[in-house]
N, C-alpha and C positions, 0 to 999 in steps of 0.2 A: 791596626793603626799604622800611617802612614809615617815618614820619618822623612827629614829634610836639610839637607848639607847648610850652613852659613857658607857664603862662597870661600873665606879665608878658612875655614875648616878643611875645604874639601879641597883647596890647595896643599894643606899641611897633610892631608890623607895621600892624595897622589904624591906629591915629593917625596912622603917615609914610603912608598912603593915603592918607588924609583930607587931610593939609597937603601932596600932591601934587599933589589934586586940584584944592583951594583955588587955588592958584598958578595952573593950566592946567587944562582938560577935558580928562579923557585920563591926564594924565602920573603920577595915580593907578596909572591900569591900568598903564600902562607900569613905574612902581614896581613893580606888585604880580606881573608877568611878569618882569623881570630877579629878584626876589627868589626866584621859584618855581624859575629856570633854575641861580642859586647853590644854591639847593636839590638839589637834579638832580643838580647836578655833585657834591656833596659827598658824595648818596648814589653816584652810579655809582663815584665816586674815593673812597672815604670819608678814605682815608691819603694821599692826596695834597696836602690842604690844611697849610698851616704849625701846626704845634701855638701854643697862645697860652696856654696855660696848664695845665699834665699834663694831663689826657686832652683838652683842649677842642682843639679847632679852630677854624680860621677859614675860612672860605671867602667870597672878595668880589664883592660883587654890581656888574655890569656899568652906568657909567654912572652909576649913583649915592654919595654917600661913605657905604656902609654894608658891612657886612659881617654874615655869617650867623655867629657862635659852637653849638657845635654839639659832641654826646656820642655815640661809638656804643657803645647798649646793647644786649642780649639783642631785645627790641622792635622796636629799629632806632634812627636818629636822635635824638634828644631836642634840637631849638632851643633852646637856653638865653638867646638873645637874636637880637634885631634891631637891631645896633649902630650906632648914627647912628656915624663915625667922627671925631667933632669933639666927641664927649662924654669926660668921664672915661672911663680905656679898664676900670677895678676894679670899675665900678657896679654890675657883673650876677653879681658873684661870690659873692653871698650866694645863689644860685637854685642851685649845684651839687649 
């Protein structure tokens, strides 16, 4: 199955790269690997994540406070966000 950034997603993915990075050399990558692994797992399990909002799910990325919000369409996946978990949890609900 195939998976797909919302483009304000895949902003909020690069930017917490960037301010991982910043922090540590490295912990970038390491961000951007635990995110691709909550990825993974949401496509191999797609229904196994907690629903967080009708169709949306959630699935949490290891290590870091964030979590993958996420839609399964015809296409495959649809990331609807890259969710810092210390943000508003509504912000992204305009992108469905």
């Amino acid at each position: 199955m195939k998976f797909f950034f919302h483009p304000k997603a895949e902003d909020e993915f690069n930017h917490a790269i960037e301010y991982y990075e910043s922090l540590q050399p490295g912990l970038g990558f390491d961000f951007s690997r635990e995110v691709y692994l909550a990825i993974r797992r949401a496509i191999d399990y797609s229904e196994a994540w907690s629903i967080f909002d009708g169709r949306v799910r959630r699935s949490l990325v290891k290590r870091f406070p964030y979590g993958i919000l996420y839609s399964e369409e015809k296409q495959g996946l649809t990331i609807i966000a890259v969710m810092n978990l210390h943000r508003h949890p509504d912000y992204w609900k305009s992108r469905k």
